[in-house]
Residue frames relative to the residue before (quaternion, step in Angstrom):
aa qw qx qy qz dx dy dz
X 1.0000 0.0000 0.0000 0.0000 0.00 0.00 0.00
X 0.4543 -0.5772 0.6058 0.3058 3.86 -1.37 -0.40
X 0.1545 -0.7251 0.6700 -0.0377 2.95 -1.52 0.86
X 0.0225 -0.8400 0.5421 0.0063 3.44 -0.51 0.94
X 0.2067 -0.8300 0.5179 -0.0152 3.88 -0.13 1.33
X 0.2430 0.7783 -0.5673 -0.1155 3.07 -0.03 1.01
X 0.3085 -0.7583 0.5529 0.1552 4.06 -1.33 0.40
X 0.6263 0.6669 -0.2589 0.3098 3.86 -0.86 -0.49
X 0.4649 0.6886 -0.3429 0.4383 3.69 1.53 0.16
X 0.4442 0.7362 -0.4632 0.2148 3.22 -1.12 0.18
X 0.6076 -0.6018 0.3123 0.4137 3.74 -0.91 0.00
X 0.0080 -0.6339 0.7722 -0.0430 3.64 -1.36 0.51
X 0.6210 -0.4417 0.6161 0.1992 2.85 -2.48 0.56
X 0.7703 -0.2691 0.5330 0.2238 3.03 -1.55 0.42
X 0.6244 0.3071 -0.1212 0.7079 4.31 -0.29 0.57
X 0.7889 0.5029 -0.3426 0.0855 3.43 -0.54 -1.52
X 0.3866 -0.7266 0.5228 0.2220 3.83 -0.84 -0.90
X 0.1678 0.7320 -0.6599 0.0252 3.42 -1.12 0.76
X 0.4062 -0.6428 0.6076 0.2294 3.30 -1.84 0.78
X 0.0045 -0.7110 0.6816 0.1728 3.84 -0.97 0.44
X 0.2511 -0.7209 0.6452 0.0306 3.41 -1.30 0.69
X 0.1077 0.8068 -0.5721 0.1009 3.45 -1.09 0.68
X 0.2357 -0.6756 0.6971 0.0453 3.87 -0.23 2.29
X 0.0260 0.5450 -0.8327 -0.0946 3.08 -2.08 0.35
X 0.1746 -0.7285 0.6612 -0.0407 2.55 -1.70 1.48
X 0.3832 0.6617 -0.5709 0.2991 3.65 -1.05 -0.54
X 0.5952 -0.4000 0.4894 0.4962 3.06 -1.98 -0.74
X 0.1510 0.7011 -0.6842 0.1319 3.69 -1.04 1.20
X 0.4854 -0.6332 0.5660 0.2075 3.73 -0.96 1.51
X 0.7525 -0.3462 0.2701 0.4909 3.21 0.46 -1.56
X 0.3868 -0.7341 0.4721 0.2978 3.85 -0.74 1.24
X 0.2567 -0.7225 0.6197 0.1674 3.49 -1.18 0.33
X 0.6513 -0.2141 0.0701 0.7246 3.78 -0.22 -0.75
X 0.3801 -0.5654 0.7314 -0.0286 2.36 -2.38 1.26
X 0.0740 0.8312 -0.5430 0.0940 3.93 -0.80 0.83
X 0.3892 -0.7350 0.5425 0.1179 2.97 -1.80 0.12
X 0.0414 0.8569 -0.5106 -0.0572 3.72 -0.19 0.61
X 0.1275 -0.8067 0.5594 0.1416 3.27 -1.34 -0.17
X 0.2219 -0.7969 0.5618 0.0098 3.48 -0.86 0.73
X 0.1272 0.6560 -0.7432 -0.0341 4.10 -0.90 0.50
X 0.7879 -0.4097 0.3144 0.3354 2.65 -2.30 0.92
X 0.8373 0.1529 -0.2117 0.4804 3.61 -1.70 1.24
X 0.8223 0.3921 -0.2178 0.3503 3.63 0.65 -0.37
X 0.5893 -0.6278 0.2752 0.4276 3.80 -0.40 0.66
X 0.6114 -0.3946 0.4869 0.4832 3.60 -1.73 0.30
X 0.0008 -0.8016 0.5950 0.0582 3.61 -1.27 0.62
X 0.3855 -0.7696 0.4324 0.2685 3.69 -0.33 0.74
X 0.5058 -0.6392 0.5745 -0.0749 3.13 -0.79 1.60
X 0.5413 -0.4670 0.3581 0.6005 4.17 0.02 -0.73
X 0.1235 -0.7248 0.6768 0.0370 2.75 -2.29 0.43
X 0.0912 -0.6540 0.7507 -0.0194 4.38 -0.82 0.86
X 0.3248 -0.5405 0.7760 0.0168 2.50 -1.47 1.74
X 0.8256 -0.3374 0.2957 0.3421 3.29 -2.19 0.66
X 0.7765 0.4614 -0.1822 0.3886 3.37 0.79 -0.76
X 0.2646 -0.8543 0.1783 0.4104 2.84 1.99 -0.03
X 0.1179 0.7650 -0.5716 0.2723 3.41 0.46 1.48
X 0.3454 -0.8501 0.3925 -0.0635 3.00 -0.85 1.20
X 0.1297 0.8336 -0.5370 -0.0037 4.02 -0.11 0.58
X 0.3052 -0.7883 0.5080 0.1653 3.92 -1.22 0.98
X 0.2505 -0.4588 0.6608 0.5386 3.68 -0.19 -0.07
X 0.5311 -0.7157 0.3295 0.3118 3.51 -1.74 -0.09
X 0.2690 0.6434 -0.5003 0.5132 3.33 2.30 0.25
X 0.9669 -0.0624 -0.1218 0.2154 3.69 -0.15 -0.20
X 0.0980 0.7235 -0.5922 0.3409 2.68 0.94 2.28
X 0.8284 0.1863 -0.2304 0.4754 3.13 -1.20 1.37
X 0.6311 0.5205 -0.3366 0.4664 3.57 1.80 0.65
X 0.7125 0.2738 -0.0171 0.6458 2.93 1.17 -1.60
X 0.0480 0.8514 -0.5158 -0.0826 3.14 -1.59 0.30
X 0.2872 -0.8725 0.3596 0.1642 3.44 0.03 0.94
X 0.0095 0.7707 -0.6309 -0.0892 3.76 -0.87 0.44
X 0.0180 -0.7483 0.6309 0.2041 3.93 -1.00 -0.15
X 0.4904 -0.6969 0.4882 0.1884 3.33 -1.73 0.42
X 0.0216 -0.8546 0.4198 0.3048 3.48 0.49 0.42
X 0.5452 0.5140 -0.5011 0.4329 3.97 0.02 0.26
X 0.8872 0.2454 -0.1769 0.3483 3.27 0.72 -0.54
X 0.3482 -0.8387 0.3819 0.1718 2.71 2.46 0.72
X 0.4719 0.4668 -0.5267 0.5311 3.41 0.34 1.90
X 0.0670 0.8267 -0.5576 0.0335 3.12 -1.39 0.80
X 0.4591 -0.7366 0.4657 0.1727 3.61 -0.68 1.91
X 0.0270 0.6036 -0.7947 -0.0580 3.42 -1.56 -0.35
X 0.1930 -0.7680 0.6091 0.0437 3.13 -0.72 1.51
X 0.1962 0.8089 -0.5384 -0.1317 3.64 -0.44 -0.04
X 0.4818 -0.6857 0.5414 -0.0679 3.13 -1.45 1.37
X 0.8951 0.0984 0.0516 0.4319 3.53 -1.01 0.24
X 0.0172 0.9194 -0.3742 0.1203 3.16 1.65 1.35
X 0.0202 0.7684 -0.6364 -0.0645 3.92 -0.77 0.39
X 0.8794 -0.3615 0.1878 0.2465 3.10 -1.51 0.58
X 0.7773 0.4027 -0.1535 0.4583 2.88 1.08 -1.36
X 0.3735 0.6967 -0.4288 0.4373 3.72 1.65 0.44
X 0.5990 0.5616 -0.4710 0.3225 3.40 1.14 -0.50
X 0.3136 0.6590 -0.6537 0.2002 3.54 -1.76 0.92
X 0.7575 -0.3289 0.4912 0.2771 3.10 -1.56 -0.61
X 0.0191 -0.8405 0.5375 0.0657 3.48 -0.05 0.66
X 0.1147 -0.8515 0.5113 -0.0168 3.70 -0.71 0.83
X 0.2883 -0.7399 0.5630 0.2292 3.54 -0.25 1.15
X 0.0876 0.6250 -0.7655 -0.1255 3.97 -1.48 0.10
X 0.0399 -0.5635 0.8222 0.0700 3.00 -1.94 0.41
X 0.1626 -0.7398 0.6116 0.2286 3.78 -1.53 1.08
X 0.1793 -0.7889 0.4965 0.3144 3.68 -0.44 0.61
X 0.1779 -0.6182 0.7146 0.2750 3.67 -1.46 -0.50
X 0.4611 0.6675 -0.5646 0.1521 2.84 -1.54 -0.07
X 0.6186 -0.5283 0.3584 0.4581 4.22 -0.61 -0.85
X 0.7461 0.2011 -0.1887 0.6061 3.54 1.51 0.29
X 0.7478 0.1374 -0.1636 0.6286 3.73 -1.52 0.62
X 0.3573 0.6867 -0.6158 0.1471 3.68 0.30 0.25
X 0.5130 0.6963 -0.3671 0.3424 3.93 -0.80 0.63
X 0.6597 -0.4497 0.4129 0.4384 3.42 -1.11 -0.42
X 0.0083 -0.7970 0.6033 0.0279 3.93 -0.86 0.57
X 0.0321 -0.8127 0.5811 0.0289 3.37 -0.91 0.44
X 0.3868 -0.7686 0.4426 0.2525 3.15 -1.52 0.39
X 0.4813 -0.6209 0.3103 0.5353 3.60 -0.83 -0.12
X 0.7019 -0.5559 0.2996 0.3294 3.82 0.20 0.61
X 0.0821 -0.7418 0.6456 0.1618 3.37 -1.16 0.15
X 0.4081 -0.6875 0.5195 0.3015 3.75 -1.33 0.62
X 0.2348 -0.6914 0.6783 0.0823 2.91 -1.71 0.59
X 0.0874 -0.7374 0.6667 0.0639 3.32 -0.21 0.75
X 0.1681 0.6996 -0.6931 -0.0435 3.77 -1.63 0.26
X 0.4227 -0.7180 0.5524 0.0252 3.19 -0.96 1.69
X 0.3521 -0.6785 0.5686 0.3038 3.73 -1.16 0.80
């Protein structure tokens, strides 16, 4: 199977910064886009950024020019720095990775991490 760890949550002020990280491990052929979502109580999963193998990049537009995502392929992890945090950043953060290949092909997810941001 796959395993997706993600780490790097927690509280911050208003202004501040955190890094989230997320390894996938398991049996994986080969990762294609890699992403970030987010989710608060009552309200759908919403996509946050995403870098495709080639490392293309997309922002929701609340956090263009805040966050910024990079991944590692060899070590088949992928960060999302985010910067100049505001309140409304607070949620759940969820790592995905889609794989391809002849096995575990598909969507994966992790089990989230919180972000909390204080005013």
């Amino acid at each position: 199977q796959v395993r997706l760890a993600e780490s790097g949550g927690g509280s911050v002020q208003a202004g501040g910064s955190l890094i989230l990280s997320c390894v996938a491990s398991g049996s994986i052929f080969r990762i294609d886009t890699m992403g970030w979502y987010r989710q608060t109580p009552g309200n759908q999963r919403e996509l946050v950024a995403t870098i495709t193998e080639g490392r293309s990049t997309h922002y929701a537009d609340s956090v263009k020019g805040r966050f910024s995502i990079s991944r590692d392929n060899a070590r088949m992890t992928v960060q999302l720095q985010m910067n100049s945090l505001k309140p409304d950043d607070t949620a759940v953060y969820y790592c995905k990775v889609d794989l391809l290949g002849p096995y575990n092909s598909g969507a994966w997810w992790g089990q989230g991490t919180q972000v909390t941001v204080s005013s």
